[in-house]
GUSENU-317275 format. One line per field, with one value per residue (C-alpha): residue in one letter; x, y, z; chain. Coordinates in nm, 2 decimals, always signed. Each point is the difference from the previous one (the first is absolute). Last residue first. Example, Ala and Ser with C-alpha at 12.3 -4.5 7.8 and 13.67 -1.06 7.14 Angstrom:
<rs>
resn = S,A;
xx = +1.37,-0.14;
yy = -0.11,-0.34;
zz = +0.71,+0.07;
chain = A,A;
</rs>
This chain:
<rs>
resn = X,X,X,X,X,X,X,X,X,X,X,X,X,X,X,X,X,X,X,X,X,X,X,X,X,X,X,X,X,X,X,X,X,X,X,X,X,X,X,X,X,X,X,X,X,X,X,X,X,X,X,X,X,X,X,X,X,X,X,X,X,X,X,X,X,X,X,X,X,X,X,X,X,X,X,X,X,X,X,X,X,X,X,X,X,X,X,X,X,X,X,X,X,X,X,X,X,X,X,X,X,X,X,X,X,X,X,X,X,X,X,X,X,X,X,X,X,X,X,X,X,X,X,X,X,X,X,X,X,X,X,X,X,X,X,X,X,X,X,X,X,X,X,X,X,X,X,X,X;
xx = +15.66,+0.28,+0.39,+0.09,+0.16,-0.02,-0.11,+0.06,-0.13,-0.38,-0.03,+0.12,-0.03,+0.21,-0.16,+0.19,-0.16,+0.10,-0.32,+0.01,-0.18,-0.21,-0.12,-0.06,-0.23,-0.19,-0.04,-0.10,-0.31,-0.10,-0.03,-0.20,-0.21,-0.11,+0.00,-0.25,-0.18,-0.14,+0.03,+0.30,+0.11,+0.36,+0.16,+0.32,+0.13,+0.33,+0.14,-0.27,-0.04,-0.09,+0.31,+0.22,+0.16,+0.27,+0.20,-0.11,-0.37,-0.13,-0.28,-0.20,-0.25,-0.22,-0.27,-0.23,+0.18,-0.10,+0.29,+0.31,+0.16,-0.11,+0.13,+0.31,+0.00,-0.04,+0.34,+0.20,-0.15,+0.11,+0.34,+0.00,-0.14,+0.30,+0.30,-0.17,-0.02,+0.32,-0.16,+0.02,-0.26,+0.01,-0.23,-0.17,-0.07,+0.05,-0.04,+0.04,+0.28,+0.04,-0.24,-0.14,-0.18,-0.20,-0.15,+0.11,-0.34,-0.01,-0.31,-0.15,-0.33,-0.15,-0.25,-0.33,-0.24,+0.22,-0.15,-0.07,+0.36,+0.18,+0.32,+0.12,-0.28,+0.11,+0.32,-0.16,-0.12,+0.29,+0.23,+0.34,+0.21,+0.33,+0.33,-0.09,+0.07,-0.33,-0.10,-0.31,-0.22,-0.31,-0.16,+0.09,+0.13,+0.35,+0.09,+0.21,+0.04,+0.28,-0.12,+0.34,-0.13;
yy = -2.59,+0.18,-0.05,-0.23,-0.32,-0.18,-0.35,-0.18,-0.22,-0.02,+0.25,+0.06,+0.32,+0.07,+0.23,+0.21,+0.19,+0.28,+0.13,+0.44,-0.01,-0.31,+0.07,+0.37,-0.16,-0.25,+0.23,+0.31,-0.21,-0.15,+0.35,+0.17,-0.29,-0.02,+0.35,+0.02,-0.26,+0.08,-0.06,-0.24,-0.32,-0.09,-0.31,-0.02,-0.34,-0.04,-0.29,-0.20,-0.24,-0.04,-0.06,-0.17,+0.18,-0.14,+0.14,+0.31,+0.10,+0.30,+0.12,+0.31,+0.01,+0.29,+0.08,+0.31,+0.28,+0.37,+0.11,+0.20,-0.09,-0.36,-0.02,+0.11,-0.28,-0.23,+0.11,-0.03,-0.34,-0.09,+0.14,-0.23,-0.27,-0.03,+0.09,-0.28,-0.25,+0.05,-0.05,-0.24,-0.07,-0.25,+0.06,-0.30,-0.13,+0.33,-0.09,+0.36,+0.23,+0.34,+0.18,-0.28,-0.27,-0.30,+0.17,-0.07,+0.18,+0.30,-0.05,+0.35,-0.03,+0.32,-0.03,+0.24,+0.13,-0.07,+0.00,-0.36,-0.08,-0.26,+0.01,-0.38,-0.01,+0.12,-0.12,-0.34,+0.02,+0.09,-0.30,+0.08,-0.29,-0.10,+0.08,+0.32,+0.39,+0.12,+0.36,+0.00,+0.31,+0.05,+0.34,+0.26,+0.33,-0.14,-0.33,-0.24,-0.40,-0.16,-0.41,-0.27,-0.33;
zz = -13.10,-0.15,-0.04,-0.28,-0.06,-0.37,-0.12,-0.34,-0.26,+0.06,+0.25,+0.35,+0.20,+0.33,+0.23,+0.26,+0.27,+0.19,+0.06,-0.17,-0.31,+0.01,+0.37,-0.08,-0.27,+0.18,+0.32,-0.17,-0.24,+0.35,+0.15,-0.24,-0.12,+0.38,+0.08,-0.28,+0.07,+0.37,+0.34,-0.06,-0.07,-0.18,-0.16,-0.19,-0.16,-0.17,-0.22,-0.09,-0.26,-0.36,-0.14,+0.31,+0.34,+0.08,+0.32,+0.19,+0.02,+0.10,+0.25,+0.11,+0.25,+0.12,+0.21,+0.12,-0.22,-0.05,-0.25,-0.02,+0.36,-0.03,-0.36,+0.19,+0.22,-0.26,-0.22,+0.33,+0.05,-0.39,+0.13,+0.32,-0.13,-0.31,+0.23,+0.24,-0.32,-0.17,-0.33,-0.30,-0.24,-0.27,-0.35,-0.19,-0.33,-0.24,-0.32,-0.16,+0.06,-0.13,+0.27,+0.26,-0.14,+0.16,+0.28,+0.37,+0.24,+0.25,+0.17,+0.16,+0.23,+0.10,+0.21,+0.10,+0.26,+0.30,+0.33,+0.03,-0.10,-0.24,-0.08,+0.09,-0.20,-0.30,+0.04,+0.07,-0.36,-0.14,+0.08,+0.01,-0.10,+0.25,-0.10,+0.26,+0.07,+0.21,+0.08,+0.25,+0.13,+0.23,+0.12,-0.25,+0.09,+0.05,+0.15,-0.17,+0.12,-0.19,-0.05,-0.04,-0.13;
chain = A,A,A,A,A,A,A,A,A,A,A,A,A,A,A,A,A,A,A,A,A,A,A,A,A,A,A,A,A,A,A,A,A,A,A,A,A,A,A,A,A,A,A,A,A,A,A,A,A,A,A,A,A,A,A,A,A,A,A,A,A,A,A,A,A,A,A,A,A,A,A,A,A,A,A,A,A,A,A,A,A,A,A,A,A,A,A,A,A,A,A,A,A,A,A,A,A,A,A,A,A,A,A,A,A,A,A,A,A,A,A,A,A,A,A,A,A,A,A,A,A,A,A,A,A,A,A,A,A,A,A,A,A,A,A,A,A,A,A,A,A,A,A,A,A,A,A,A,A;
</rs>
């Protein structure tokens, strides 16, 4: 497994691209800090649907992984610029990913909730919009590529 570190205003951050499954509760404590009054814990999870399409089984990810850490890390550091961070770590899956399982996992500690929220909310949704990641859907009868986490 290949870790980036990122330093910014917060004290600890990891971006992970793996085929293996993220596991939210060490997230969270991977997270964890003494002087951090709350975490954020995001699991992005494979529903059965997607718009159009029903009987979804699975999606595939694909990712140049460094390409990938470096622009989620990107995506961290400013969260660090915009919010009062302690610890942070984000992580994706690549390869199949079933109904019901995870695909992307963001943790964050701070001070206080709102920079929390605030900066886990910026980091799943820059991440989505600008990680070049492609997904391939399958569902009963067909499968389709698309860009998007």
């Amino acid at each position: 497994m290949n870790a980036e570190q990122v330093s910014g205003r917060q004290s600890v951050s990891r971006v992970l691209v793996s085929d293996q499954p993220i596991d939210g509760a060490a997230l969270t404590q991977e997270v964890a800090d003494d002087a951090s009054g709350a975490t954020v814990l995001f699991l992005g999870t494979v529903r059965d649907h997607s718009p159009g399409k029903a009987g979804v089984t699975h999606l595939e990810y694909e990712a140049y992984r460094e390409l990938v850490e470096t622009k989620i890390s990107e995506v961290v550091a400013e969260a660090g610029g915009q919010w009062s961070i302690k610890r942070s770590a984000v992580e994706h899956r690549i390869g199949r990913v079933d109904v019901g399982g995870v695909s992307v996992g963001v943790a964050v500690s701070s001070a206080h909730r709102a920079d929390a929220f605030g900066a886990a909310r910026y980091i799943i949704d820059e991440l989505k919009a600008r990680a070049p990641i492609w997904k391939k859907e399958h569902w009963d009868g067909g499968d389709e590529w698309s860009q998007g986490a």
